[in-house]
Structures are given as structure tokens and as C-alpha cells.
C-alpha positions in Angstrom: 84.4 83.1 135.8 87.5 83.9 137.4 89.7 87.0 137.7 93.4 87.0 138.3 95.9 90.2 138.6 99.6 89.7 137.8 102.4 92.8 137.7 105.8 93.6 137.2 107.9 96.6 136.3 110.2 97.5 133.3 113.1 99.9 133.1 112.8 102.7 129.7 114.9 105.3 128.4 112.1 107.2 127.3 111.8 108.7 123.7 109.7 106.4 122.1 111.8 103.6 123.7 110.0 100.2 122.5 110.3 97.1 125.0 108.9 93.6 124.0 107.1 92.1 127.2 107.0 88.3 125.8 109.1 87.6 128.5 107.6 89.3 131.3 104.3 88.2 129.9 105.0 84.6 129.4 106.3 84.6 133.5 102.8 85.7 134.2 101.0 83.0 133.1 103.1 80.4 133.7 102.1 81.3 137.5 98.2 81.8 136.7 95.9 79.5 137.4 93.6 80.6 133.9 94.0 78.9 131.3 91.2 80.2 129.1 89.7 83.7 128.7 91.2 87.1 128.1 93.9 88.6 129.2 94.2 92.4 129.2 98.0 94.3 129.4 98.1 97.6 130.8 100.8 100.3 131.6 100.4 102.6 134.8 101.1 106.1 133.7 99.9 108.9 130.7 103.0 109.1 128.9 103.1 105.4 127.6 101.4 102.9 125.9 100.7 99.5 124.9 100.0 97.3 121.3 100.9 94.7 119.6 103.5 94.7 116.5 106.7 92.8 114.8 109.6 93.4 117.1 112.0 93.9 114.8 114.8 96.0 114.7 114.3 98.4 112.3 110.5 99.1 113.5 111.2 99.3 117.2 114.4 100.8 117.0 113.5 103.5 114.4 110.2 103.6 112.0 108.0 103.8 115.5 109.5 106.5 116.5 109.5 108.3 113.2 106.0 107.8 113.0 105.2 109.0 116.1 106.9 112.0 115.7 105.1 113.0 112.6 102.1 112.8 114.1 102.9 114.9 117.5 106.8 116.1 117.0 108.5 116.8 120.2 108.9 120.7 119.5 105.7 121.2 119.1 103.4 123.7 121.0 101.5 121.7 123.8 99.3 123.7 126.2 99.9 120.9 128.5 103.5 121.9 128.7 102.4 125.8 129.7 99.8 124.4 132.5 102.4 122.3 134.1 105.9 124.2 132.7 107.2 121.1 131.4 108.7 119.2 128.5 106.9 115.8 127.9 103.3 117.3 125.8 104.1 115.6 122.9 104.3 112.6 125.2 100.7 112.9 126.3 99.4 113.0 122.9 101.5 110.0 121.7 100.3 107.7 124.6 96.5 108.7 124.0 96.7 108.1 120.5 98.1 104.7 120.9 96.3 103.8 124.5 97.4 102.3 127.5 96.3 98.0 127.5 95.5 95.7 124.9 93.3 92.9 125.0 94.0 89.3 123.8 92.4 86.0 124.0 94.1 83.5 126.0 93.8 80.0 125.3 95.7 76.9 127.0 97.1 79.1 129.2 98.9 81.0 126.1 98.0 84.1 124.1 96.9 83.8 120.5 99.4 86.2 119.1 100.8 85.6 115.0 104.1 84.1 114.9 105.9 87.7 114.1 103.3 89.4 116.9 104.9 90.7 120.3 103.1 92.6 122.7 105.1 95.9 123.2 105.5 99.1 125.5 106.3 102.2 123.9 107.2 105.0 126.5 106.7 108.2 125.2 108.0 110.2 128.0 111.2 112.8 127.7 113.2 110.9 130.8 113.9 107.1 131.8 111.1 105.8 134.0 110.3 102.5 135.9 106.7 101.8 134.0 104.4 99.2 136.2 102.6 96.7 133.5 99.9 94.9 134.9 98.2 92.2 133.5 94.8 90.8 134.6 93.7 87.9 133.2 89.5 86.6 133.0 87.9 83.8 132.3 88.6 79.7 133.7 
């Protein structure tokens, strides 16, 4: 059993900003020398996350976010925001909810996601970051 760790960085507006990592993703293993296993994708950070979903215009670009913000709306009260006098609470609570990796099987060097399945970043956070995804990959 082998272990191999890949990384690069992506650019977000914030705001429940979803990015489709096929790309970056696809550049990864094209360079690894597994071919079968698991592969695991994970953000850096407590204000973002990681799944899988359709990356589709109207999802990414609105029913996400509407979503999220039922469940933890950005004016909320967050005793986070009174320990460290800031803005992004809601963020916290978005990102744990949804988690920071995934974990998919990885066979002939490709992952086994549906034909409509991308895997995406959401970054919760109230300000444009540079988010660090890495991606570690098991197995032979």
C-alpha cells in the first residue's frame, strides 16, 4: 500500500462561492503514480468545505446558497463572532455541517464519480480567500 499527497490552491469570493475542482483534480492524478485505491480531497481552513454535487448553474450559483442560509443565515447571533469580534460565525457553522474532505474510490487512475457528479468547494467565509485543497491519494 502506497500513499501519495498532491496540492494546489484556488482563488474564492467567499459567500457560499461554489468552485468545481475536476480540473484541478484531474491534474493530480494525471501526475500520481496510484492507480487504484482511494483518494480523499480536503480543504485547509474552518470556514469551507468540500462534497460532491451536479455543478450546474442554478445549484452552484444560487439554490446552495439558499440552503445554506436557511440553515445558519448570515445575521444570525454566533457566540463565535463575540469571542473573536468578527463577522464570519455563520461561516463556521456552514463548513462543519457540510465537512472539510470527501472520500472517493479511485480506480484506473480515475475517480468513480456519476456522469453529472463534480467534486466541489464551497467557501463559506465573509471575504475572498486563497483555499489550499489537498488531495492524498492510498492504495497501488
Amino acid at each position: 500500500m502506497a500513499v501519495e499527497s498532491h496540492a494546489f490552491e484556488v482563488s474564492t469570493r467567499g459567500d457560499s462561492h461554489v468552485i468545481d475542482l475536476s480540473a484541478q483534480l484531474e491534474r493530480c492524478l494525471a501526475d500520481a503514480r496510484i492507480r487504484a485505491g482511494t483518494a480523499t480531497v480536503f480543504v485547509v481552513g474552518s470556514t469551507a468545505g468540500i462534497t460532491t454535487t451536479e455543478s450546474e448553474p442554478g445549484l452552484v450559483n444560487h439554490d446552495l446558497a439558499a440552503f445554506f442560509e436557511k440553515i445558519a443565515p448570515a445575521d444570525g447571533h454566533y457566540r463565535h463572532e463575540q469571542t473573536w469580534h468578527d463577522d464570519n460565525g455563520h461561516a463556521h457553522v456552514r463548513a462543519s455541517l457540510l465537512g472539510p474532505s470527501v472520500t472517493i474510490p479511485l480506480v484506473d487512475g480515475r475517480l468513480t464519480l456519476g456522469t453529472w457528479q463534480q467534486v466541489v468547494l464551497i467557501d463559506f467565509d465573509t471575504r475572498p480567500r486563497t483555499r489550499r485543497i489537498i488531495v492524498q491519494l492510498v492504495g497501488e
